[in-house]
N, C-alpha and C positions, 0 to 999 in steps of 0.2 A: 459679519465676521468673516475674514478673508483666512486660506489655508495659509499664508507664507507670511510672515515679520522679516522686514528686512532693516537693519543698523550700521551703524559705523562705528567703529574697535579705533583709537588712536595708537600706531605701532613704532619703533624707532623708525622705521621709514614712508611714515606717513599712515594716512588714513584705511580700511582695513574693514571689507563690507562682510556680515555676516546675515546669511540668509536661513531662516529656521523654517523648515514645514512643520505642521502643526494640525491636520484633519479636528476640526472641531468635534467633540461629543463622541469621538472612538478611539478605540484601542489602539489602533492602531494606523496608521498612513498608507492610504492607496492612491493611484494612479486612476484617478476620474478623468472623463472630459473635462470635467470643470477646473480638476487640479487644474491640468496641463496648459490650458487657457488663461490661466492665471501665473502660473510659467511662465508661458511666452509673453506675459505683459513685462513681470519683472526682466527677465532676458532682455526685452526692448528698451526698456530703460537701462538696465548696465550697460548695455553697448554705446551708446552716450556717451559713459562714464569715464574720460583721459584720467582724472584724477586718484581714482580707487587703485591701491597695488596690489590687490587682489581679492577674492572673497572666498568666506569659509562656508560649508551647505553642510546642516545639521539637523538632526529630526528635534522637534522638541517633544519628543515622547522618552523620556529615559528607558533604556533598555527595548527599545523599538525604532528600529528605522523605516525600510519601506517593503512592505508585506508587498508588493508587487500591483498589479492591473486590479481596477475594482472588481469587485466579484459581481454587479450584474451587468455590466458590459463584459467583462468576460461569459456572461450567460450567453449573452447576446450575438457569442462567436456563431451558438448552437445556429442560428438560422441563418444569419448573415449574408448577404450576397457575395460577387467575385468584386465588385463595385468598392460597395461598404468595406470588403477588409481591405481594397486596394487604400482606398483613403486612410482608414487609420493607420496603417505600416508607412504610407509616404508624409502622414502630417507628422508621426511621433519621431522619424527620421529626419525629418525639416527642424524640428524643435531641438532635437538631443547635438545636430549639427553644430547649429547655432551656440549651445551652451559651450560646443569644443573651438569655438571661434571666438570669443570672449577677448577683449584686450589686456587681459590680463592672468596668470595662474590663477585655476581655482582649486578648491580641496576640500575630498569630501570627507565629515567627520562622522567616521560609521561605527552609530552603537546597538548594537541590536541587530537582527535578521534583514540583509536586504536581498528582495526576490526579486527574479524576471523583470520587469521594465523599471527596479528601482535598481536593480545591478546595469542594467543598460545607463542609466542617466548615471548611474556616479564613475562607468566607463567614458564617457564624453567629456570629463573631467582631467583635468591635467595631474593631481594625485588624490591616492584617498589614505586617511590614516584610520585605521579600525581602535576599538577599544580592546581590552585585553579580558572583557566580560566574557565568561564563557558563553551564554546566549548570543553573541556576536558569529553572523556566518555568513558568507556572501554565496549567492547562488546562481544560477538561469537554468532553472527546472521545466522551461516551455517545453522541452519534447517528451516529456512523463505528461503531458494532456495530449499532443498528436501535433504542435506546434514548433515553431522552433524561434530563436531569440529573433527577433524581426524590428526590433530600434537600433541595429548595428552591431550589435552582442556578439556577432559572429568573426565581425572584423574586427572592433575594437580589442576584445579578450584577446584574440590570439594573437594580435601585433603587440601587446603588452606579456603574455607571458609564455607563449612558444606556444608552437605546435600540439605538442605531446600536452601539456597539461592543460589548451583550451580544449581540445577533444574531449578530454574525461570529463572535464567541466560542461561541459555544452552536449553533449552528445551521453553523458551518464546521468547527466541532472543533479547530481549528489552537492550537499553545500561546500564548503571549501571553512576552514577555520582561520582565525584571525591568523594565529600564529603559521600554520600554511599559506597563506595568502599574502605574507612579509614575505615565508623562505621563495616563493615561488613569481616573486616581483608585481602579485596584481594590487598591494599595500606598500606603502612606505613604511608603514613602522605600526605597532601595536604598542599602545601604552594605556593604563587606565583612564576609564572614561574623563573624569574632572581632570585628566591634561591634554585631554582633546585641540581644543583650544589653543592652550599654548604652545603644544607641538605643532600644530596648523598653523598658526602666529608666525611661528620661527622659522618654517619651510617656507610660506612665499616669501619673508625677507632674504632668503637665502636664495631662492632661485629668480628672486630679481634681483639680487647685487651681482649674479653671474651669468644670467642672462640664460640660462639653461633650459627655462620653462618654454623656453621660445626653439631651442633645438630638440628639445624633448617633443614635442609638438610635432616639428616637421617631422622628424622620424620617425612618428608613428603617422603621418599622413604618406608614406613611402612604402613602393612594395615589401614584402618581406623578406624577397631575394634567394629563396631556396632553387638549390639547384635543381634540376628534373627529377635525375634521380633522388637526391632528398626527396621530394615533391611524392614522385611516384611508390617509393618504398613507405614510405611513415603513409599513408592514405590507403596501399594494398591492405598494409596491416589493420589497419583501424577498421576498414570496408568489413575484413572478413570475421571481425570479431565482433562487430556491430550483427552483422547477419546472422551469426551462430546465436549471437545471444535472444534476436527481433524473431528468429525464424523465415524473416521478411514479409513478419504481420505488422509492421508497425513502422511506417515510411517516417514520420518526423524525424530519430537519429540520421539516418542517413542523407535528408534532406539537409541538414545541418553540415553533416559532414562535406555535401555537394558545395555550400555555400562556403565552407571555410578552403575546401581545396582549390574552388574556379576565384576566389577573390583575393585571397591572401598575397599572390603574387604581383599583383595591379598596383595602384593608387588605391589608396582608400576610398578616395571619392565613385570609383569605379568599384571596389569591393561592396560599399553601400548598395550601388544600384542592384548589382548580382542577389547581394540577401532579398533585398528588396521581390526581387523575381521569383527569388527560392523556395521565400516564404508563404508565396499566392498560393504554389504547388500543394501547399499541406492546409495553411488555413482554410474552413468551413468546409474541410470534406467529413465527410460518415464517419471514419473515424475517430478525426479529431474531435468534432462532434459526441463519438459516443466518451471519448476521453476523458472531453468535460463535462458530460451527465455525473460520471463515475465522481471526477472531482468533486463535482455536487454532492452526488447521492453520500459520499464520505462526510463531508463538513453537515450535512444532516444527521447523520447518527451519531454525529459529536453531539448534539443538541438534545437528539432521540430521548425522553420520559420514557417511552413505550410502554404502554398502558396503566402509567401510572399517574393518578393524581396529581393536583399540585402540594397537597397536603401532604405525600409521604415524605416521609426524611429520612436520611442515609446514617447511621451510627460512624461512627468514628470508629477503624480499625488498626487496633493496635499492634497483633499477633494472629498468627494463620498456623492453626495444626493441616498438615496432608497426611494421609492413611493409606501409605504405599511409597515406594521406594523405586518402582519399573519407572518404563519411559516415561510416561506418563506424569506419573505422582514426583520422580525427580525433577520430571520440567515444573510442574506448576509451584512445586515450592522452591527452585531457583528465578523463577518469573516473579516470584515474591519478595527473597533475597535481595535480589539485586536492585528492585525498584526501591529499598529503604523498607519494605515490610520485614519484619522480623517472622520467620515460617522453623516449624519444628518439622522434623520428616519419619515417622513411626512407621515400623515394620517386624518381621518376626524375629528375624537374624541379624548381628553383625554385619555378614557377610553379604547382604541384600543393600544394608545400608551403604558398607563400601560403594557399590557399584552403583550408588543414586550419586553420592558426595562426588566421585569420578567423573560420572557424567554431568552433575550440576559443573564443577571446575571445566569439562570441554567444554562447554559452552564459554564460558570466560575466554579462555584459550582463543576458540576458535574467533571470539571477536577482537582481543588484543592481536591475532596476527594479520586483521582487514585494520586496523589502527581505529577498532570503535571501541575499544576498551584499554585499559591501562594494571599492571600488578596493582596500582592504589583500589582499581578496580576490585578486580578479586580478593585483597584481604577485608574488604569493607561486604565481599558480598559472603565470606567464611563467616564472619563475625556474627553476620546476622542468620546464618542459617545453620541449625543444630537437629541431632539426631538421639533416637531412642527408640527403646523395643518394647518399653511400658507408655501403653494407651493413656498412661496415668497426668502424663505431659500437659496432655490438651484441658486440662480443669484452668489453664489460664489464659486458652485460648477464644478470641471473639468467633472466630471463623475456624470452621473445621471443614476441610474437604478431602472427601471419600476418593480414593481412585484406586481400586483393589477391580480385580477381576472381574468381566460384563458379565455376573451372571447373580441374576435376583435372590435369589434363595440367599447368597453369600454376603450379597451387601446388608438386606435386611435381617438376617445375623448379627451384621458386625454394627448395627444402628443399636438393635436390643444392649449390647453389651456397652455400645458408649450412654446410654440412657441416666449411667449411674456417676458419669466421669464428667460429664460438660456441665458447663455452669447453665443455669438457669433462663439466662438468658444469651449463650450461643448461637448461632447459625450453624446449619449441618449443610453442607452443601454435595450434590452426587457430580463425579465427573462422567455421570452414565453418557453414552452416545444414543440409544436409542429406547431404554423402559423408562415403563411410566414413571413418572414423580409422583403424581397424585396416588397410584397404586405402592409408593416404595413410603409413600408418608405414612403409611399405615403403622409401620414397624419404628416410626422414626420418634426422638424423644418431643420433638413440639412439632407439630406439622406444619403449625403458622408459621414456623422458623425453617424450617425443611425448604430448598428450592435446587434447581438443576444449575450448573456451573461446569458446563462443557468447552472445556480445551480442546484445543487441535494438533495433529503430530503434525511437525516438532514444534514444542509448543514456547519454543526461543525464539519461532522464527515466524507460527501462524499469528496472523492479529486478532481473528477471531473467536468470541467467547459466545457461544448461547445458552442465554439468561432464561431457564424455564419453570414457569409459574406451574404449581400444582393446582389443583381447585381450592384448598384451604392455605395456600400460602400467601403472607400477607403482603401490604405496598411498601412497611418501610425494610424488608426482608429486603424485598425485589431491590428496591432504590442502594439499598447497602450494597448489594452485592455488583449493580451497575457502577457505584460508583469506587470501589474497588480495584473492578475491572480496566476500568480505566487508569487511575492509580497506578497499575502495574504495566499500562501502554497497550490495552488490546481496547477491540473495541466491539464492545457487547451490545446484542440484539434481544430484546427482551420478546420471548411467544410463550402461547400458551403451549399446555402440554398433546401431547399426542406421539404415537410410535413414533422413534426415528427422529421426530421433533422439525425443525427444517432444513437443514444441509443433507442430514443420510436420508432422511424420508425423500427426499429430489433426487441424491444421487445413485442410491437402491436401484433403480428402474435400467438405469443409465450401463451400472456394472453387470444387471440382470440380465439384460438384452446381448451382454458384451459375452457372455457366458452360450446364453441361445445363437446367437452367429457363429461362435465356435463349433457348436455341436450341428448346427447344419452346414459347415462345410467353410464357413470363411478362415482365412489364417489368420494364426496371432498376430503376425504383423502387418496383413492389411487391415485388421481390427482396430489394432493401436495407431498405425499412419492416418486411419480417419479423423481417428480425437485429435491428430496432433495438426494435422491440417487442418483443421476448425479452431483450431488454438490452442485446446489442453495442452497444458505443460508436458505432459504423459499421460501414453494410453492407458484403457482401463484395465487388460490382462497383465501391463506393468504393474500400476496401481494396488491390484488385488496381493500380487507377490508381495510389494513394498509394506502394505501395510499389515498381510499375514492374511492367509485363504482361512485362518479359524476366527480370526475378527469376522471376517467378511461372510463369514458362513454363521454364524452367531446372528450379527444384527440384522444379518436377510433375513433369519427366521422369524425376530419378531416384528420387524417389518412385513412380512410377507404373510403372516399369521394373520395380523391388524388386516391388510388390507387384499386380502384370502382371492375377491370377485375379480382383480388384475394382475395378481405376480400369478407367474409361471412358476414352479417347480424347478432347482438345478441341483438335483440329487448329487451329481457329480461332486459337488463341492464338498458336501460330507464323509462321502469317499476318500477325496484327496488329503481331507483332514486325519481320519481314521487309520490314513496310509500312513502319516507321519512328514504328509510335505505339505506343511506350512506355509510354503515362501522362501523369501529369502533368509527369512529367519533361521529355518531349518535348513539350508541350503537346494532346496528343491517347490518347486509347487505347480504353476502351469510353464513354466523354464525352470533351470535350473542355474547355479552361477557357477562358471567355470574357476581354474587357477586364481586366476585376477580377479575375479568376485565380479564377473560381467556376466549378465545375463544372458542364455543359449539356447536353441531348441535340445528338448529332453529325450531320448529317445524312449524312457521309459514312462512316459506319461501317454504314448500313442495308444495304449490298451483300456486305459483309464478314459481315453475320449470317445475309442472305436467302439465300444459299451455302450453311451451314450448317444452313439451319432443317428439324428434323426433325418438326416441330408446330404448329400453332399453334392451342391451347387456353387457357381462362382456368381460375387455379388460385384454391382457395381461399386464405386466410391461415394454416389450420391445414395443408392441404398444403404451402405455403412451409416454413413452422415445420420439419414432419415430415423433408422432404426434406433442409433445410440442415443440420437439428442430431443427425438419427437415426445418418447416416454416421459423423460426428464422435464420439456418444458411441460408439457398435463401434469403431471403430480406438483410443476410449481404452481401453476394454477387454480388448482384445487384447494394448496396451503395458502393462497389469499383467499379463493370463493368461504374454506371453512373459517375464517379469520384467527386460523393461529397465528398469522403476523399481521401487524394494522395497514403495511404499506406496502407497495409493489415495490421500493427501493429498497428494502430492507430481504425481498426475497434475491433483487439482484445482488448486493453487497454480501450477503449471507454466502452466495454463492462463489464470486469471486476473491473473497478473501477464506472462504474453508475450502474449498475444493480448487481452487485457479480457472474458476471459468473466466475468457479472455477478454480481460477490462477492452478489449477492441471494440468486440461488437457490444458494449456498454451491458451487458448481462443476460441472462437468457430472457426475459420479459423485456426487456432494448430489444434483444435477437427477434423477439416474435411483435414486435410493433415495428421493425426496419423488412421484415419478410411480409408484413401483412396477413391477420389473421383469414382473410379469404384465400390466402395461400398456401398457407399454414395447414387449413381444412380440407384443402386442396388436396395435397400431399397425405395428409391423415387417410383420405379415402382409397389409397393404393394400399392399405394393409390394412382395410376393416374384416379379411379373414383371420388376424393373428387374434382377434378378440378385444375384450375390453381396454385395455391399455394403451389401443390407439382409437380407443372411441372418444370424439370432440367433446371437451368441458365446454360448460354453460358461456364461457369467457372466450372458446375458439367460436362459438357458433352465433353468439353474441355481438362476434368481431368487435370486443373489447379494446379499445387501447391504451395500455397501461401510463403513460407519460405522453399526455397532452401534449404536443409542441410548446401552444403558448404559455405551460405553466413549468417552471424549471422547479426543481426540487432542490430547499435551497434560501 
C-alpha cells in the first residue's frame, strides 16, 4: 500500500487530477523518506501530463493534514553529520521545486494542522484553500527545536505574504489560523471542509481561463523589490526584538531571519540557494540537537504511565472543588474553568472570593488581548466557574484540591473537617510544594484517594503539574488525577513522595547557594547575571522577591530539615521575613520596587546582610555559574539514584517546564552528559572544602550518562 491515491475529477474545462496522502496505519501524515520518494515518483509523472488543468493535494485524514518531518528522522537530526543534513535540505528542495514547476495550477486543500515541511510543500504550491475547522492551522515552527524552515519556507512565505508577517511566522513559530491566513494572503479562502473540493474545482478553472496562475507564479519567482531602507529598517527592528527576547541563546530565529533578509531581494531561485546555506549554520549543532531531545523528551510524557500499571484506570471527572481563593487556588480553578471542567472555588470571605473571580477574568483578558481568547471565551469560562464560603459545595464534587496556606498543621485541619463533607468516593488532592503526602494522608478522609497535585505560579501560564504518590495512595487515584491534568492542558510527572518532591527539592540548593554567595560578598546582580547567562529566564535573588522570601523561607525549612547532612543554614531569610519584607509582594525583600514597581538596590537591607556576612571577596563568573548550578545538578541526581522519578527525561522536563531551566542546553542531566561527567567531578573538586553538597553522587563518579546517543527518548 502506497502513501499517495491519485485520480481524475471531470471539470467544465476538462479533466482535473486529485492527489490525496494518506500514511497508512496513523494518525496522522508525516514527511518520511519514503513519503518523499514516492512524491517525486508522482511529481514525475505529472510533469508528462499536457492534459491535466490542474491538480488538487489533500490529506485523506479528515481533520489532519501534515503533522510535519517524521519523528525519527527528525531524531536523527541529533547526530547527523554536515554531509547528511547537506543532502536532505538540497534533495527536499530539489523536490518542493519541482512541485512549483508543475504545468499546471495546483491547490492545496488544507484540513487540519499543517507543520514545518508540510507548510513548505503546500508553499510550492500555486494556491492553497484551508477548511474553516477550527483544528485547521498552518505553521513552520522549525526554530522552537534550533532549526529553521530549510525546504524554501523562508523564501516562499515571505514572497507570498510580506515581510512583517513571515517574520512572526517563521522566526516566532506560532500557527497562524485559517481565517488569518485568508486576511493575510498565505490562503485563498476558508470554507468548510466538504467544499474543499469544489472551491479548489472552481479556482483552477478560474486561473486557467485568465491565465493568472502563470503571472502569479512568475512573480513570486521575482525579487521582492524593497528598497534598502525598507530592507534595512523592518530587519533592525525584528534583529533587535528577536535578541531581547533569545537573549542570544538561541541562534535558529535569527538564522531565519538572516535567510529571509540576504534572499528576499534576489530571485527565488537565488533566495533557495542562501536558505539552503542558512540552514547548514543551525542544522546538527548542540543546540539544535539539545532542542530536539527537548521535543522528544515532551512527546514522551505525553505517553508517560509513570508508575503506573496497565491496569489502573482514570475515573471520569466531572466537577473540581479548590479550597482557597489566593494565587494559587484561583489559578487552578480557572485552569479548570476554562478547559470545560466545571470548578467550585471555596473560601472564608466574600471579599477573598472577589479577588480569585478578578483574577480568574485577568487571565481571560490577558489572553483575548494576544488574540488567544475571545468574550465567547470568558462567558463560557464564568459559567463554569462558581464560588462559595460553605465547604458544604464540595459533597458533589469528584475532585477536591487543597491550596490554602504551606503550612501542615493547617491543611491537616482542614482535611479533618472535610472528612464529613466529600463523597465517599472523592479525590482530595494537596497543592503542597514541598510536605509530605504520605505524612499529610494521615489526617486525610481516604488516604488511598489522598495524592499531591502541585501547580506552578502562574499556573495560566506554567505547564507543569507533579503528580505525587503517597505510600498508601492508589493507581487509579494517580491515573485520574494524570489524566485530568492533562485535560486542563498541563503536563503532569508522576514521583514518588519525598520533601520538596522534584522541582523545589532540585531548586532549594540552587536559591540556597544564591543566598550563601551573597553573604560572602558577591552582588545581587552579578549573582543574577550568572543564572541568566546560563539561560535562566531570571536570576535567583529575582526569583526569591517574585515568589515571596516567606514561601521561600518556609519550603527551605522543610527541605533543608529532610536533608539536614548538605543544606547550609540562611538565618537571614527569617529575619527578612520577620521584618516584614516579603518581596515584592510587600514591596521590599533582598530589593526593593521603586515608583514603577521596578526592582532597586535597598539601602535598608545593607544591615540585614552586614549581620550576616561571612566574606567579602569577588568571585569569578565561572565560580557564580559552578556554585549556583553544580548543587542543583547532585540533588537532580540523587532524585533519579533514589527513584522518586523513573526516568532522567522526566527530571529534565520537570525542570524546564517548573522552574525555566534552558530547553538550549536540553536540561540539566543533557547539561551534565554535553560537559562530561569527568568534568563535572572535575569542577566538584575545587569546593570539596564547602562540604557535603558538592561532594560527587554515585552518578558523577560513576561517569553516568544520562541519554545514550543511540537511544532518543521517544
Amino acid at each position: 500500500m502506497g502513501f499517495f491515491r491519485f485520480e481524475e475529477m471531470s471539470a467544465a474545462s476538462g479533466s482535473i487530477g486529485l492527489l490525496t496522502f494518506d500514511v497508512p496505519d496513523k494518525k496522522v501524515n508525516t514527511l518520511s523518506k519514503a513519503v518523499l520518494t514516492e512524491l517525486a515518483t508522482h511529481i514525475e509523472q505529472l510533469e508528462k501530463r499536457s492534459d491535466l488543468k490542474g491538480v488538487l493535494f489533500r490529506s485523506g485524514k479528515p481533520g489532519q493534514f501534515i503533522a510535519g518531518a517524521d519523528l525519527n528522522e527528525l531524531a536523527a537530526l541529533i547526530d547527523a553529520s554536515r554531509e547528511q543534513c547537506q543532502q536532505a535540505i538540497v534533495s527536499g528542495h530539489a523536490l518542493f521545486s519541482r512541485v512549483s514547476q508543475l504545468p499546471f495550477p495546483v491547490v492545496a486543500l488544507v484540513d487540519g494542522n499543517s507543520m514545518g515541511g508540510g507548510t513548505e510543500l503546500i508553499l510550492s504550491m500555486d494556491y492553497r484553500v484551508a477548511s474553516t475547522n477550527p483544528a485547521t492551522k498552518i505553521a513552520l515552527p522549525e526554530t522552537k527545536i534550533g532549526l529553521i524552515p530549510g525546504w524554501g519556507g523562508t523564501q516562499r512565505m515571505t514572497r507570498l505574504v510580506g515581510v512583517q508577517h513571515a517574520i512572526e511566522i517563521i522566526c516566532g513559530g506560532e500557527p497562524v489560523p485559517a481565517t488569518k491566513a485568508v486576511q493575510i494572503g498565505l490562503c485563498f479562502d476558508a470554507v468548510p471542509a466538504d467544499k474543499l473540493i469544489e472551491v479548489g474545482t472552481t479556482l483552477i478553472e478560474r486561473v486557467q481561463s485568465t491565465g493568472e496562475w502563470k503571472t502569479d507564479r512568475q512573480r513570486r519567482s521575482q525579487p521582492l523589490g524593497l528598497s534598502e531602507t525598507e530592507l534595512t529598517f523592518a530587519f533592525a527592528c525584528a534583529e533587535g526584538a528577536i535578541k531581547g527576547k533569545t537573549k542570544g541563546q538561541y541562534p535558529a530565529p535569527l538564522a531565519a531571519l538572516k535567510a529571509i533578509k540576504l534572499g528576499i531581494n534576489r530571485p527565488l531561485d537565488e533566495g533557495l540557494k542562501i536558505e539552503q546555506e542558512v540552514a547548514l549554520e543551525v542544522t546538527g549543532t548542540p543546540i539544535s540537537s539539545n532542542l530536539i531531545s527537548v521535543f522528544f523528551m515532551n512527546n514522551a510524557l505525553g505517553r508517560d504511565p509513570g508508575f503506573l500499571p496497565a491496569s489502573a484506570k482514570a475515573r471520569d471527572v466531572k466537577s473540581v472543588g479548590v479550597l482557597g481563593s489566593g494565587l494559587m487556588g484561583a489559578g487552578i480553578a480557572t485552569a479548570h474553568a476554562r478547559r470545560g471542567v466545571p470548578a467550585v472555588m471555596v473560601d472564608v470571605g466574600q471579599d477573598r472570593l472577589a479577588d480569585g473571580l478578578k483574577r480568574a477574568c485577568q487571565v481571560i483578558e490577558g489572553r483575548i488581548k494576544i488574540g488567544r481568547a475571545t468574550p465567547q471565551d470568558m462567558q463560557e469560562m464564568l459559567t463554569r466557574l462558581s464560588t462559595s464560603t460553605s465547604r458544604a459545595v464540595f459533597s458533589d464534587a469528584d475532585v477536591v484540591v487543597e491550596a490554602i496556606t504551606e503550612n501542615e498543621a493547617l491543611k491537616k485541619q482542614a482535611y479533618g473537617e472535610l472528612k464529613s463533607l466529600l463523597r465517599d468516593d472523592a479525590i482530595l488532592c494537596s497543592n503542597t510544594s514541598t510536605i509530605s503526602i504520605t505524612r499529610m494522608a494521615e489526617a486525610a478522609p481516604h488516604p488511598e484517594r489522598f495524592v499531591g497535585m502541585h501547580f506552578f505560579y502562574p499556573v495560566d501560564r506554567m505547564e507543569l503539574v507533579e503528580v505525587i504518590r503517597g505510600a498508601k495512595t492508589d493507581d487509579d487515584t494517580v491515573a485520574t488525577i494524570v489524566a485530568l491534568a492533562k485535560r486542563i492542558g498541563k503536563t503532569p510527572i508522576v514521583m514518588q513522595d519525598c520533601p520538596g518532591f522534584l522541582v523545589n527539592r532540585v531548586l532549594l540548593p540552587y536559591m540556597n547557594e544564591a543566598v550563601l554567595l551573597l553573604q560572602e560578598g558577591a552582588s545581587m546582580d552579578d549573582i543574577d547575571k550568572a543564572a541568566t547567562k546560563f539561560g535562566m529566564p531570571m536570576g535567583p535573588i529575582t526569583l526569591s522577591d517574585l515568589v515571596g522570601l516567606d514561601t521561600a523561607y518556609y519550603a527551605g525549612q522543610v527541605v533543608s530539615t529532610a536533608y539536614s547532612d548538605r543544606a547550609k543554614p540562611t538565618p537571614i531569610l527569617g529575619e527578612l521575613v520577620k521584618a516584614g519584607r516579603l518581596g515584592n509582594k510587600s514591596g521590599s525583600g533582598f530589593r526593593k520596587l521603586n515608583k514603577k514597581g521596578k526592582p532597586e538596590a535597598d539601602p535598608d537591607f545593607v544591615p540585614f546582610l552586614e549581620k550576616h556576612r561571612t566574606d567579602n571577596r569577588q568571585f569569578t563568573l565561572d565560580e557564580l555559574t559552578d556554585r549556583l548550578f553544580l548543587p542543583m545538578l547532585l540533588e537532580a541526581t540523587r532524585v533519579l539514584e533514589e527513584g522518586i522519578v523513573a526516568e532522567p527525561h522526566h527530571v529534565d522536563m520537570g525542570l524546564i517546564l517548573g522552574i525555566g531551566f534552558p530547553p538550549f542546553r536540553g536540561g540539566i542531566l543533557h547539561w551534565c552528559d554535553t560537559e562530561g561527567a569527568s568534568a563535572i567531578a572535575d569542577r566538584l573538586g575545587k569546593y570539596t572544602s564547602l562540604g557535603k553538597r558538592f561532594e560527587p553522587t554515585d552518578s558523577i563518579t560513576s561517569q553516568r550518562v544520562f541519554f545514550p546517543r543511540a537511544k532518543t527518548v521517544g
